[in-house]
C-alpha positions as CSV (number, residue, x, y, z in Angstrom):
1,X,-63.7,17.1,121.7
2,X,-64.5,20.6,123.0
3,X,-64.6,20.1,126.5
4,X,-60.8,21.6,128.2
5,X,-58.3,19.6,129.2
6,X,-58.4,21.2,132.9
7,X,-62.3,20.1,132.7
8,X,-61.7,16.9,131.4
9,X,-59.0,16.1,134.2
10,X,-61.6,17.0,137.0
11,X,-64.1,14.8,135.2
12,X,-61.5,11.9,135.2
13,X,-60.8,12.0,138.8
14,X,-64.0,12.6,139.8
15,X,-65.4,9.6,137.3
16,X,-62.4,7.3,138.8
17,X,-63.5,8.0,142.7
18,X,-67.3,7.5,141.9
19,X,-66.5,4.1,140.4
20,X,-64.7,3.2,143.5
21,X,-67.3,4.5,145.8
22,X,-69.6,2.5,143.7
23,X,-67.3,-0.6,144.1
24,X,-67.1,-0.5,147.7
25,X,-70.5,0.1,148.4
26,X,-71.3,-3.3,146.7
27,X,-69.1,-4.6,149.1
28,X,-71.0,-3.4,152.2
29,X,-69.7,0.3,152.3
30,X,-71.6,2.7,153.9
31,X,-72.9,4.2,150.2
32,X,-75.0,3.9,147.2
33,X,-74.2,0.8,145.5
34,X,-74.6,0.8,141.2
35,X,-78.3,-1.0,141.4
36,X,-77.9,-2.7,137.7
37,X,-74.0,-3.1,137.6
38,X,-72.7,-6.0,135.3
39,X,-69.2,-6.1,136.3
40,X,-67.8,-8.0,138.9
41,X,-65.9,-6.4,142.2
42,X,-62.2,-7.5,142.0
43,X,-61.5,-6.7,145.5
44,X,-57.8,-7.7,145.5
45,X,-57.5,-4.6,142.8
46,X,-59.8,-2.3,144.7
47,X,-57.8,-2.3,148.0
48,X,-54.6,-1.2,145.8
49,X,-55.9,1.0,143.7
50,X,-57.8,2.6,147.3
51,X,-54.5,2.8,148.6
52,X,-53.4,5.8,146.2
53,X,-56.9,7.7,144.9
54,X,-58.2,7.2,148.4
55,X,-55.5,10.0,149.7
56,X,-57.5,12.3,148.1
57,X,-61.2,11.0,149.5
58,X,-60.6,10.7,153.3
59,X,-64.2,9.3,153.5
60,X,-63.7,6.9,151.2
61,X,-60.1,6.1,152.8
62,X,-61.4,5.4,155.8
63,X,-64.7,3.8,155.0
64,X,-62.5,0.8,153.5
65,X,-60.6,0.3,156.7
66,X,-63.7,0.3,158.1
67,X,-64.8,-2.2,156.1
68,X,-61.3,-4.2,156.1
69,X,-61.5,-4.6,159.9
70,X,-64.6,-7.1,159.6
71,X,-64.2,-8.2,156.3
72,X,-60.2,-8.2,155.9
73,X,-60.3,-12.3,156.0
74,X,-62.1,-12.3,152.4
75,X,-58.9,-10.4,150.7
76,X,-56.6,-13.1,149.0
77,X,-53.1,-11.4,150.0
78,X,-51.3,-13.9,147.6
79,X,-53.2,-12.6,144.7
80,X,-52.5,-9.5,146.3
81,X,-48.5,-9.9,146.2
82,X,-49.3,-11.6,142.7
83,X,-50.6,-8.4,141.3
84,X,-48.1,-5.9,143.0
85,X,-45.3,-8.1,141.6
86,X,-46.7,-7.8,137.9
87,X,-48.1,-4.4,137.6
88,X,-46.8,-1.1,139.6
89,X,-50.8,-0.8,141.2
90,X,-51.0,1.2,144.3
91,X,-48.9,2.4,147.0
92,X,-46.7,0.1,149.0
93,X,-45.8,1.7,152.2
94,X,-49.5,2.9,152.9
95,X,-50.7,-0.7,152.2
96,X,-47.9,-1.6,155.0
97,X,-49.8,1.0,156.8
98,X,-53.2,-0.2,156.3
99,X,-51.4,-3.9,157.0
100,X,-50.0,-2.8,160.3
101,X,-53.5,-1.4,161.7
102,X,-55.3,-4.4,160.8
103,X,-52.5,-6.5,162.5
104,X,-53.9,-5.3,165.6
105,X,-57.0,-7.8,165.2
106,X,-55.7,-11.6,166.0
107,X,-57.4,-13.4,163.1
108,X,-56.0,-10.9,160.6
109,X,-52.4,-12.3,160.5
110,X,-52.0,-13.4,156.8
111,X,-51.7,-9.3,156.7
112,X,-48.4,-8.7,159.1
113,X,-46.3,-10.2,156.0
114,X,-47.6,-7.1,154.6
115,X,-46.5,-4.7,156.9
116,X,-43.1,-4.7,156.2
117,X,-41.6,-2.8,153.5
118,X,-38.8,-2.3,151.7
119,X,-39.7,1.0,149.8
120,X,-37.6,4.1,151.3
121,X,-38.9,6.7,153.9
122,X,-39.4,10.1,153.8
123,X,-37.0,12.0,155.7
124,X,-39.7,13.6,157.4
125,X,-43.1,12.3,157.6
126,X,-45.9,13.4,154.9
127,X,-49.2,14.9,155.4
128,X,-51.5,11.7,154.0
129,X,-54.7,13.6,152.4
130,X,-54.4,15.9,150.0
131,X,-57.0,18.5,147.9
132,X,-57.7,17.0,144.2
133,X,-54.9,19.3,143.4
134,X,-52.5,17.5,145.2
135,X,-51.9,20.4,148.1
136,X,-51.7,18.7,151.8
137,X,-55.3,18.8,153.8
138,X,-55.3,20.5,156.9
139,X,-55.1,17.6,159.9
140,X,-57.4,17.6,163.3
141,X,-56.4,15.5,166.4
142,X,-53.2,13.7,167.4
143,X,-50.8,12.0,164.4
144,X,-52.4,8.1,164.3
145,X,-49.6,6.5,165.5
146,X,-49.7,3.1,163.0
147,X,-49.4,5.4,159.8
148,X,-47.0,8.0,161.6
149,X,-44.7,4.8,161.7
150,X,-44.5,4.4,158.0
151,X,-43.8,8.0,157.1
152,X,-47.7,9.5,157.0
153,X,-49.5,12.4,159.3
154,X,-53.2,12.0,159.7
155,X,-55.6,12.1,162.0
156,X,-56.3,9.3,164.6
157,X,-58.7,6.6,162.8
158,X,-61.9,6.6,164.1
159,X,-64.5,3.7,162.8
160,X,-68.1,4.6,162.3
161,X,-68.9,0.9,162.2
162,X,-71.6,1.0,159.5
163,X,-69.8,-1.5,156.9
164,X,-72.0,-4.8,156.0
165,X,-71.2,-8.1,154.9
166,X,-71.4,-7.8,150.8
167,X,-74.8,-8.8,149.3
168,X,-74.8,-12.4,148.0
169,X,-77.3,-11.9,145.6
170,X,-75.9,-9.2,143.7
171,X,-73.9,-9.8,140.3
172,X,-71.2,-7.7,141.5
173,X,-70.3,-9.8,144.7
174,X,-70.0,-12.9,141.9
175,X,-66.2,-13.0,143.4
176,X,-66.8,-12.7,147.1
177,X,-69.7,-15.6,147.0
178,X,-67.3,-18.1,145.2
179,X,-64.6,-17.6,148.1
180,X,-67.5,-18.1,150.1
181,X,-68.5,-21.4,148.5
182,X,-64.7,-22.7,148.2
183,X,-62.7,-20.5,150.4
184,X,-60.0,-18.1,149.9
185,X,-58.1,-19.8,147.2
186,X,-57.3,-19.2,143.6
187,X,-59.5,-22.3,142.1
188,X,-62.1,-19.3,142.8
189,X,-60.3,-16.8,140.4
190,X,-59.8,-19.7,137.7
191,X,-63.7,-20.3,137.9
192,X,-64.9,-16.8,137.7
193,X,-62.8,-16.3,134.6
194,X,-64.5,-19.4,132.6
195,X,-68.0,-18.4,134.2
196,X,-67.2,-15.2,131.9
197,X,-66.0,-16.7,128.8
198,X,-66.8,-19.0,126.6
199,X,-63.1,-21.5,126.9
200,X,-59.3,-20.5,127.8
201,X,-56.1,-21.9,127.8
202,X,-54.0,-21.9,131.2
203,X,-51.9,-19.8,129.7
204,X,-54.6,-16.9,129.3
205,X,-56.3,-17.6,132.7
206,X,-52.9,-17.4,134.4
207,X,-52.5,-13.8,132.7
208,X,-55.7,-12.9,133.6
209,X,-55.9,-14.2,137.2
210,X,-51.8,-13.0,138.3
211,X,-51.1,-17.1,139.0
212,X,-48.0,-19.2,137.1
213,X,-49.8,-20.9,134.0
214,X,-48.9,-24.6,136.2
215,X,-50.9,-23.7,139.3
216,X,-53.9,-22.9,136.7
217,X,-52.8,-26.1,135.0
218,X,-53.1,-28.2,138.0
219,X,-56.2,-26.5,139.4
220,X,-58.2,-27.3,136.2
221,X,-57.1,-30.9,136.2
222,X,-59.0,-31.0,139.7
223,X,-61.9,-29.4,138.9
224,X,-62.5,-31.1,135.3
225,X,-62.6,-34.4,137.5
226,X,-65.9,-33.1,138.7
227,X,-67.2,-32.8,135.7
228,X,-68.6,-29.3,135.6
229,X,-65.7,-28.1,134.1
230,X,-64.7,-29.2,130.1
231,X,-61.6,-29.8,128.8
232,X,-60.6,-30.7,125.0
233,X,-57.9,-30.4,122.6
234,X,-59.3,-28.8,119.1
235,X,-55.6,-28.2,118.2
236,X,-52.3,-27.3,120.0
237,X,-53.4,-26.0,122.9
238,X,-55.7,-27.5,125.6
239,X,-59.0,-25.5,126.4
240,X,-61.2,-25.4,129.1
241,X,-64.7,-24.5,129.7
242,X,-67.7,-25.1,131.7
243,X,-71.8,-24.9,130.8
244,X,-73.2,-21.8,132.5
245,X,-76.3,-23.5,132.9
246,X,-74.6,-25.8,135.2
247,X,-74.0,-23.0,137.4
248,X,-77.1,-21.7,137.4
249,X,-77.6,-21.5,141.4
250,X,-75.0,-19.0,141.5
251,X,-77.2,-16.2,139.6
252,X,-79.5,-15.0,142.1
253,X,-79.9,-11.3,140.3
254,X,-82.0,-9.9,137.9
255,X,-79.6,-7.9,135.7
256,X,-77.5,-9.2,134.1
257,X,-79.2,-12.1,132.9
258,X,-76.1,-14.0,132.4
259,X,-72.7,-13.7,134.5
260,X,-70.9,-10.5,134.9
261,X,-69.1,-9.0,132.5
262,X,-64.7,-9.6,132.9
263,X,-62.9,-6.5,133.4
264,X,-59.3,-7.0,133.9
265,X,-59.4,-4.4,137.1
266,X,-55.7,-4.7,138.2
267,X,-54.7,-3.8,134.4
268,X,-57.8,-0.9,134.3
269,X,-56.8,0.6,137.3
270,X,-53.0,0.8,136.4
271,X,-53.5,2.6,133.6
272,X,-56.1,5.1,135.6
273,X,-53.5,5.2,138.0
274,X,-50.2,5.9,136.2
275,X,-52.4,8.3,133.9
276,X,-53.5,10.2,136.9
277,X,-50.6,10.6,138.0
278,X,-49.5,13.0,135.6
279,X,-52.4,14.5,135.4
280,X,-51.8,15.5,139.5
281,X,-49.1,17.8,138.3
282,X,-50.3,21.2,138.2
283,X,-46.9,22.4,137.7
284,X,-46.5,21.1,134.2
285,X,-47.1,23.3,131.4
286,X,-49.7,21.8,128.8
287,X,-46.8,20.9,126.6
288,X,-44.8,19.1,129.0
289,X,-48.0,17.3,130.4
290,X,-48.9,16.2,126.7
291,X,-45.3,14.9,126.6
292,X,-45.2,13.1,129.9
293,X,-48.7,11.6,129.2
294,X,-47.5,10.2,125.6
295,X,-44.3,8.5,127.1
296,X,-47.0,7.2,129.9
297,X,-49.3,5.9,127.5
298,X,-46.0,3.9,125.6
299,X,-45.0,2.8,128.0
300,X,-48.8,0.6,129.3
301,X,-48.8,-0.2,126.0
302,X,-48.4,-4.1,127.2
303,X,-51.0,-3.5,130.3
304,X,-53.0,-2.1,128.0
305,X,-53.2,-5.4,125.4
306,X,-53.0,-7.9,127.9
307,X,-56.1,-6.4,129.8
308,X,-58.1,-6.1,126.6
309,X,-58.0,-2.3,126.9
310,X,-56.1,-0.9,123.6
311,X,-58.9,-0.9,121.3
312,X,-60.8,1.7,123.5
313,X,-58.2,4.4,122.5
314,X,-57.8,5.8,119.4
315,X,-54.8,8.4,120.4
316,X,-51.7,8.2,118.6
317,X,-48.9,9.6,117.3
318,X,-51.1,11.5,115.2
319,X,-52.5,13.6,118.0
320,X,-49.6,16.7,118.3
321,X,-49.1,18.6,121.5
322,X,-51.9,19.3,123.9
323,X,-54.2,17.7,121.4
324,X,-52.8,14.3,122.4
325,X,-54.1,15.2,126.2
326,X,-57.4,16.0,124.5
327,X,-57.4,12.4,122.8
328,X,-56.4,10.9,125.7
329,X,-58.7,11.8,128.1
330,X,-61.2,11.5,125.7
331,X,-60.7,8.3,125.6
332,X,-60.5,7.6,128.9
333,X,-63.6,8.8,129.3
334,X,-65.4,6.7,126.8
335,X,-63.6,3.2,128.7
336,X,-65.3,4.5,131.7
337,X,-68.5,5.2,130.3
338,X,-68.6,1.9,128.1
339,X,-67.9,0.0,131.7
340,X,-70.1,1.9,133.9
341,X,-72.7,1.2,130.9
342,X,-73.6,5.1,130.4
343,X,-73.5,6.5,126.9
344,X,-70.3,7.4,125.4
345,X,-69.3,11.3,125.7
């Protein structure tokens, strides 16, 4: 590990917003979608995650509401609240922001629920976009007058209109196709999770998904009736699965050959974000940054098992001072490599 830690934290921010650029673009984003991706676009834990590194990208910010305003409909806001209520993934009062503008369109009212908050206001209202380093960016135009409500100055929004419908044949739209098959609903989420493993119990789907373990429970009762989707008890606990070739009219890519690859994304981008979040504070000296970044990293300890995520990191109490920064972020690295399929640094 020889690269420095102030490198290493440029790398990780600029690593995170290229993986979000990529994500969006596979959603229709003006942008250069990942051709041979073999992850899936969880789109719930995009537009949270958007709603905090996006402050920092004003393009990519603003390409998503672009997007949002003809393609809001698609986001399952239950799942939404689900995932809010379980991990502390994004930034509440600017998703009330975002909520509020998108009230203005009629058929978009699932999202004035949204709208309202209960997290405090700033006693004055904040610049929204900021420099990498976190400093303010300078603001051109007139406050927009939906965000100045909730405590933000930015510029008016202006749509450039050049979002698309997400591509149906691509692996990474595996998500969006099924809600477009069976609607917004959470059977969808319960049936991409067994089209990417081999069997489950409720209990892991419902962990995996953000829904209670009976609403899984129930779900799979309906859907084993079809019979495309097994169930069996080879001990204890009840299992369910389903025969990929079945489902074989759903892959319409050439890479992967199989289904996507699961990535628990709300849990991933957590840990990116509460990580990042240190990382932001160019005030703290290296020792206090290692020792803000250690009680982080205890602290996701859960996120980080129940997402599948702890093996990638090898830091530990063993790493002293600013070396534990170095392990860190090394290993942050290596997690996004290993998902964006590049080689490990």
């Amino acid at each position: 590990m020889t690269t420095s830690p102030d490198n290493s934290k440029a790398h990780f921010r600029e690593s995170l917003l290229d993986l979000l650029w990529q994500q969006w673009a596979a959603l229709g984003v003006a942008g250069s979608p990942k051709a041979d991706a073999d992850w899936c676009v969880d789109l719930e834990a995009l537009v949270l995650i958007t709603t905090t590194q996006g402050r920092s990208d004003p393009r990519l910010f603003d390409e998503m509401l672009d997007w949002l305003w003809g393609h809001a409909q698609w986001v399952n806001v239950q799942r939404l609240r689900n995932i809010r209520k379980r991990l502390p993934l994004g930034d509440e009062r600017v998703l009330a922001a975002i909520a509020d503008w998108l009230g203005h369109r009629a058929t978009l009212s699932k999202w004035k629920p949204l709208a309202v908050t209960t997290a405090p206001m700033p006693a004055k209202p904040e610049r929204f976009f900021s420099t990498p380093d976190g400093s303010p960016q300078p603001m051109a135009g007139t406050p927009d007058p939906v965000f100045l409500r909730h405590g933000f100055v930015r510029g008016p929004v202006k749509r450039r209109e050049l979002s698309q419908s997400p591509n149906p044949r691509s692996a990474a739209t595996l998500s969006w196709k099924l809600r477009s098959l069976f609607g917004v609903q959470a059977r969808c989420e319960f049936l991409l999770w067994l089209l990417t493993h081999e069997s489950g119990h409720p209990a892991d789907i419902a962990r995996a998904t953000y829904y209670f373990p009976r609403t899984v429970e129930d779900t799979l009762k309906e859907l084993a009736a079809s019979g495309l989707v097994h169930t069996a008890r080879p001990g204890r606990e009840k299992r369910y699965w389903l025969k990929s070739e079945d489902w074989g009219l759903l892959r319409t890519w050439t890479k992967p050959e199989g289904f996507p690859r699961w990535i628990d994304w709300p849990r991933f981008f957590t840990v990116q974000e509460q990580i990042g979040a240190i990382l932001q504070h160019e005030d703290f000296s290296p020792m206090l940054q290692a020792s803000e970044l250690r009680r982080v990293f205890e602290e996701l300890q859960p996120v980080l098992a129940d997402g599948g995520l702890l093996p990638a990191f090898a830091a530990s109490r063993n790493h002293t001072g600013v070396q534990f920064t170095e392990a860190l972020l090394h290993d942050l690295h290596g997690l996004c490599a290993e998902i964006q399929g590049e080689p490990l640094p």
